[in-house]
C-alpha positions as CSV (number, residue, x, y, z in Angstrom):
1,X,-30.0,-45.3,17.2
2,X,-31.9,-47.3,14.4
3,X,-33.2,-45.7,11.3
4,X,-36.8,-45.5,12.4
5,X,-35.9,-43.7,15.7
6,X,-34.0,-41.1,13.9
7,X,-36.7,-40.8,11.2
8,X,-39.0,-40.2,14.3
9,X,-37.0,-37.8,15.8
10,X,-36.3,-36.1,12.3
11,X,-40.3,-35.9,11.9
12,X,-40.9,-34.0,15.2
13,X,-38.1,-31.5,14.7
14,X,-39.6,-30.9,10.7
15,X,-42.8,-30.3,12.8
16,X,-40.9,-28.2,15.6
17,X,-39.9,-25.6,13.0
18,X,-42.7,-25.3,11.2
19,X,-45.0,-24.4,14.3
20,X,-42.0,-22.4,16.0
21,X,-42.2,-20.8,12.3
22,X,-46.1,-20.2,12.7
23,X,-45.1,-18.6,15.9
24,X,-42.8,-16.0,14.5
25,X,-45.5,-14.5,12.2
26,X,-48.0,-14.7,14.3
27,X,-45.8,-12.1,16.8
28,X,-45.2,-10.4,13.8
29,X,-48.8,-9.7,12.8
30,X,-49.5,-7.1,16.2
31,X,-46.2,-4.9,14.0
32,X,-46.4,-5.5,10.3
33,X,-49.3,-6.1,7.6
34,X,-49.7,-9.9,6.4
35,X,-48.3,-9.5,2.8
36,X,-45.1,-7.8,3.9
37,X,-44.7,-10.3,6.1
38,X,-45.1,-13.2,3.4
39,X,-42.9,-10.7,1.2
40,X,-39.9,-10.8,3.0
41,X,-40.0,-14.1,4.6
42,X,-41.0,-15.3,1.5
43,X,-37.5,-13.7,0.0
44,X,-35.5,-15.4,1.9
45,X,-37.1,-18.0,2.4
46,X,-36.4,-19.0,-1.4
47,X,-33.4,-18.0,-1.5
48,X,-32.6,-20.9,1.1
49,X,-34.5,-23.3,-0.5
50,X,-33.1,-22.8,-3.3
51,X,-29.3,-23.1,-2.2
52,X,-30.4,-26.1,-0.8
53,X,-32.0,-27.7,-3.7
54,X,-29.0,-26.4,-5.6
55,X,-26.2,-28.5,-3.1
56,X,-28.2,-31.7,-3.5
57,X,-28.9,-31.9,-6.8
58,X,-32.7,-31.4,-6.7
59,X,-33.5,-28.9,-9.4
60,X,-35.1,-30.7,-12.5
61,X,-37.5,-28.9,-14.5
62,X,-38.4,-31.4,-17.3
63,X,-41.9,-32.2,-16.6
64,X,-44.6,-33.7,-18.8
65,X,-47.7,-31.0,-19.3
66,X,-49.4,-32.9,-17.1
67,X,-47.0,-32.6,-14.1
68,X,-46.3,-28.9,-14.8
69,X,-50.7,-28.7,-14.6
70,X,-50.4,-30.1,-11.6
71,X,-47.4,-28.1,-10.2
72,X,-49.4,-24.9,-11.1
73,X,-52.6,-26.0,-9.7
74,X,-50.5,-27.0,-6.6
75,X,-48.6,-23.7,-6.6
76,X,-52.3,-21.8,-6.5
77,X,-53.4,-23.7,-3.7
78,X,-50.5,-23.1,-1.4
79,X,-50.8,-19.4,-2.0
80,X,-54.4,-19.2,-1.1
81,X,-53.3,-21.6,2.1
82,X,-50.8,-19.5,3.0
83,X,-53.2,-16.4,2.9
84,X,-55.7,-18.1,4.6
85,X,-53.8,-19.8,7.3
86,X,-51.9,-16.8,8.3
87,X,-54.8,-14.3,8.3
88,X,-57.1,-16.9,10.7
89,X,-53.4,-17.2,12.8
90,X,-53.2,-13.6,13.4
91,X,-57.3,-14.0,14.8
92,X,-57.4,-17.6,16.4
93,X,-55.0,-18.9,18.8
94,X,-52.5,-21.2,17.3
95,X,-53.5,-24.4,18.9
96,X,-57.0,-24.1,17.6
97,X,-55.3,-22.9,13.9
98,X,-53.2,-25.7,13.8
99,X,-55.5,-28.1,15.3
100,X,-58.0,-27.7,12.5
101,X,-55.0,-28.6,10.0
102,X,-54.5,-31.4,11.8
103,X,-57.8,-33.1,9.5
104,X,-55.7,-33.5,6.6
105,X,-54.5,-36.8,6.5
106,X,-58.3,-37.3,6.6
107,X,-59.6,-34.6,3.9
108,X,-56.9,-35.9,1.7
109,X,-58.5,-39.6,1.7
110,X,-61.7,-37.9,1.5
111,X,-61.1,-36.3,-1.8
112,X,-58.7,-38.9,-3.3
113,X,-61.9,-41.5,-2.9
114,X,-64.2,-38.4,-4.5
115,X,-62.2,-36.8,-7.3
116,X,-59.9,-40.3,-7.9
117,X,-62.4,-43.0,-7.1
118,X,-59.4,-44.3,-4.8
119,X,-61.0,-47.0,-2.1
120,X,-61.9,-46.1,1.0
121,X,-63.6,-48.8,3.6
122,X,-66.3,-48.2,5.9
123,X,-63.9,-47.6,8.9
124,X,-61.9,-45.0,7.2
125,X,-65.0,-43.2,6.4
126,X,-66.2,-44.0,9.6
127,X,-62.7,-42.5,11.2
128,X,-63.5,-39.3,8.7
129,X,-66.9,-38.7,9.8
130,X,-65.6,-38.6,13.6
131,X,-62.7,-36.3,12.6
132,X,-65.2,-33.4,11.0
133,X,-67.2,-34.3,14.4
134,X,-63.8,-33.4,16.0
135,X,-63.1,-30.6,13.5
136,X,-67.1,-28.9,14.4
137,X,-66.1,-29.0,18.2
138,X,-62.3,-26.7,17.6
139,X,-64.7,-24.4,15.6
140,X,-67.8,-24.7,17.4
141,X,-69.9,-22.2,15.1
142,X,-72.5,-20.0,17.1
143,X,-75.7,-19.3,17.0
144,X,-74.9,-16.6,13.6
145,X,-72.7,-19.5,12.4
146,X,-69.3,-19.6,12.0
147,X,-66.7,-16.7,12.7
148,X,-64.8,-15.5,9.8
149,X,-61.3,-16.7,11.3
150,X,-63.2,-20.0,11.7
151,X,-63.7,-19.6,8.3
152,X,-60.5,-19.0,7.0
153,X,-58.9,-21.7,8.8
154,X,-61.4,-24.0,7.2
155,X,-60.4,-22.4,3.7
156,X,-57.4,-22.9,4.5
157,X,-57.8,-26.5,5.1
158,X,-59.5,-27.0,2.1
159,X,-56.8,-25.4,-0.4
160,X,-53.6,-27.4,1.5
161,X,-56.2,-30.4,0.9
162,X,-56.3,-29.5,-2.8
163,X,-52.5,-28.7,-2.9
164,X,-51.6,-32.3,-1.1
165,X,-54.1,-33.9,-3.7
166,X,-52.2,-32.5,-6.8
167,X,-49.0,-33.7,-5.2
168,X,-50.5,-37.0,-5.1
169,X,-51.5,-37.0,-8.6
170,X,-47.4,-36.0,-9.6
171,X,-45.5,-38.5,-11.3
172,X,-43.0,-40.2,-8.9
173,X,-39.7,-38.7,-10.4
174,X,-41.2,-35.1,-10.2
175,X,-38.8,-33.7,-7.7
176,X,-40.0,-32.4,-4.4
177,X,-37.9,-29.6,-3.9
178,X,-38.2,-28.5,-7.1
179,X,-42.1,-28.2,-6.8
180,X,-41.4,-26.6,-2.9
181,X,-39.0,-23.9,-4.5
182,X,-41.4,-22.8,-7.7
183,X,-44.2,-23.0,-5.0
184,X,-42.3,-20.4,-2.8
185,X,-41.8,-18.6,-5.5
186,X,-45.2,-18.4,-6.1
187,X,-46.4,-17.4,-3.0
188,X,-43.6,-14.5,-2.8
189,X,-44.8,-13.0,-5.6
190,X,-48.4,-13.4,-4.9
191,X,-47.3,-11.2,-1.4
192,X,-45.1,-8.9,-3.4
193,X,-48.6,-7.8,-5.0
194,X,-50.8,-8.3,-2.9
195,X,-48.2,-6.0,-0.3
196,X,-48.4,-2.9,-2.9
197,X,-51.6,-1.7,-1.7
198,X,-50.0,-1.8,2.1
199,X,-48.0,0.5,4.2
200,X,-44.9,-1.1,4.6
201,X,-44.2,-0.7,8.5
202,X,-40.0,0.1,9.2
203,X,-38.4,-3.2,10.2
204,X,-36.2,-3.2,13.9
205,X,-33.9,-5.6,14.6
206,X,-36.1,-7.9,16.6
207,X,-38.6,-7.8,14.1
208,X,-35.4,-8.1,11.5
209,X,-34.3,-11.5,13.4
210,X,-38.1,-12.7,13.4
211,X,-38.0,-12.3,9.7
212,X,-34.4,-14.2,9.5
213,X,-36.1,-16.8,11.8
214,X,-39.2,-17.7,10.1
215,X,-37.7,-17.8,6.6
216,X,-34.9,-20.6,7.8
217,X,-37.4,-22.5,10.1
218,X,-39.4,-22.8,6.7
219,X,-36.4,-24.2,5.2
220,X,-35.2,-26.1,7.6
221,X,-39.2,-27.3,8.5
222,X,-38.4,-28.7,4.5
223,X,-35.0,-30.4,5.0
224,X,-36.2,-32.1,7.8
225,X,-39.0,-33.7,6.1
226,X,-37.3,-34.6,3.3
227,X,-34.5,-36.3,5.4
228,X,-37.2,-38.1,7.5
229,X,-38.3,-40.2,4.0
230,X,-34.8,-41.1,3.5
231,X,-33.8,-42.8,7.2
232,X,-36.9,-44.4,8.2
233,X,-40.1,-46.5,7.5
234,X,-43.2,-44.0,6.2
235,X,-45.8,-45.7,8.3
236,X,-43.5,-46.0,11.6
237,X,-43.1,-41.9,11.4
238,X,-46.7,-40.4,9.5
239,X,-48.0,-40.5,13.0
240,X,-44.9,-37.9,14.6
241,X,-46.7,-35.5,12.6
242,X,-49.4,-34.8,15.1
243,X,-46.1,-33.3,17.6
244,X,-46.8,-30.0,16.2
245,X,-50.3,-30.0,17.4
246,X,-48.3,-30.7,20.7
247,X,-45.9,-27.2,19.7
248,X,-48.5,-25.3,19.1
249,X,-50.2,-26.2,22.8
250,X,-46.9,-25.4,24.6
251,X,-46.2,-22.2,22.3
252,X,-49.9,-21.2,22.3
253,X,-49.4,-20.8,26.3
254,X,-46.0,-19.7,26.9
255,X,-46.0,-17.3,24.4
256,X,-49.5,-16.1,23.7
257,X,-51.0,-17.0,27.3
258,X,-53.2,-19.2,25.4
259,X,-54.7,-22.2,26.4
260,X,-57.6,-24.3,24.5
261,X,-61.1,-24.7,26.7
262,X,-62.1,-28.5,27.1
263,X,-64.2,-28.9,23.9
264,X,-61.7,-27.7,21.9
265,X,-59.1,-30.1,23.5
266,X,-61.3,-33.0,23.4
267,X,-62.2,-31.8,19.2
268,X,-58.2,-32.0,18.7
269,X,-58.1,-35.6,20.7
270,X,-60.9,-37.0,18.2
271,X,-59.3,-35.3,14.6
272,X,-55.9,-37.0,16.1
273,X,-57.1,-39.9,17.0
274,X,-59.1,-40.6,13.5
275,X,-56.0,-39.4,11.4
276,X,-53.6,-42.3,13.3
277,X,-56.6,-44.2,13.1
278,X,-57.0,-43.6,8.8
279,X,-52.9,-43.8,8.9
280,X,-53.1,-47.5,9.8
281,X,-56.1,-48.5,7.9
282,X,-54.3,-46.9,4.9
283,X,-51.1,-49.0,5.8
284,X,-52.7,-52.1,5.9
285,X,-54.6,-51.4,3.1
286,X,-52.1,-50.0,0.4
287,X,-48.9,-51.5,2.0
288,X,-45.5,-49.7,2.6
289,X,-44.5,-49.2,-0.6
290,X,-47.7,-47.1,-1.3
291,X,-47.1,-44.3,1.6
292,X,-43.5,-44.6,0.4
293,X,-44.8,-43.3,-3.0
294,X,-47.2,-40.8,-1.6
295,X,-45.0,-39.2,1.3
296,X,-42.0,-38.5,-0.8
297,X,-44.0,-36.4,-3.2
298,X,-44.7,-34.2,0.1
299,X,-42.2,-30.9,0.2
């Protein structure tokens, strides 16, 4: 098996376990309220993380003010994301949910050629212009505009946009797990809060396991990905990403008994086909070396 295959395959299991993860809470939202939820995934979920971190040496916490700016802004964003993300999942099916995610690679160009003057050429803003085309068509807003799960999903777009951004804008020896495990930390403690003004439902064993489930998915969704920048080349596996809008099909169905109309399929083709489409512009432009730089700073 060469590198780049296992890289590949690597990629599309990281992607596997973080939509089989989606899953998980989604079933979970019909027995327990969202912040207890993110509460005790969240637990154990850090705990993981962090024993992982810990076994490979990951853990470095001297960081210029700058980077630790950056890590907080970051940590922000992924709470609001994960609050957003998971209350739209509990209203949308997960194809369409995870479907609208799928714009990032091109919200992320977007806003590095807004906020960093980065360049961007007329076909990669041409590919981004046909992706929010794509993007309109999964949401289709009606006549009274757009739903508020729509909604969410968007804002949830937008602060995992602003999250990748100040990951982007990390020095290159900041270490990704350490920003992953003070993010989780973050986000369990924004639950652990926000889960005081709920009534915490009794866990059974199934929902016990689903728990257990998610919270290693998560960290397994992490070791993956971080094992996928050290086997293969960056631009040969960006594009295995898009498997977990394939997941999120198959589990939307089987599980759910959900299955996406036509214009929500065909919106999903386009945002795909304009993110591989922005992937290789972005490789030609900016070389190897420069995803290299950018996708290791990714959790």
């Amino acid at each position: 098996m060469t590198a780049n295959t296992r890289a590949a395959l690597l990629m599309m299991l990281s992607m596997a376990a973080f939509t089989i993860n989606d899953a998980c809470v989604k079933v979970m939202g019909d027995a327990l309220p969202l912040f207890q939820i993110i509460t005790l995934r969240g637990a154990l979920a850090c705990i993981l993380i962090y024993i992982l971190a810990r076994s490979m040496g990951a853990i470095h916490l001297r960081m210029s003010g700058g980077d630790w700016a950056l890590v907080a802004l970051r940590c922000v964003a992924e709470a609001a994301a994960t609050y957003f993300f998971l209350t739209a999942l509990f209203h949308l099916p997960l194809a369409n949910v995870t479907a609208v995610l799928q714009m990032l690679p091109l919200t992320v160009t977007l806003g590095a050629f807004l906020l960093f003057g980065e360049q961007v050429g007329w076909r990669r803003m041409a590919a981004i212009l046909c992706g929010f085309l794509g993007m309109i068509l999964i949401v289709r807003p009606g006549p009274e505009g757009f739903s508020l799960h729509a909604i969410y999903a968007l804002a949830a777009m937008v602060c995992v946009t602003v999250r990748d951004l100040a990951t982007r804008r990390m020095s290159a020896n900041v270490s990704s797990l350490t920003v992953t495990l003070i993010a989780s930390l973050t986000v369990f403690a924004f639950a652990a809060i926000g889960s005081l003004g709920d009534d915490w439902q009794p866990i059974t064993w199934p929902l016990a396991g689903l728990i257990a489930l998610a919270a290693v998915l998560v960290m397994g969704g992490y070791l993956f990905s971080i094992l996928v920048m050290r086997s293969g080349e960056v631009s040969f596996t960006a594009p295995f990403r898009y498997t977990g809008l394939v997941w999120a099909l198959g589990l939307g169905w089987f599980v759910f008994g959900d299955w996406p109309d036509t214009l929500t399929l065909a919106g999903a083709g386009i945002v795909v086909a304009s993110g591989l489409f922005t992937l290789y512009r972005e490789r030609a432009v900016v070389g190897e070396d420069g995803l290299a730089a950018e996708a290791t700073r990714h959790p």
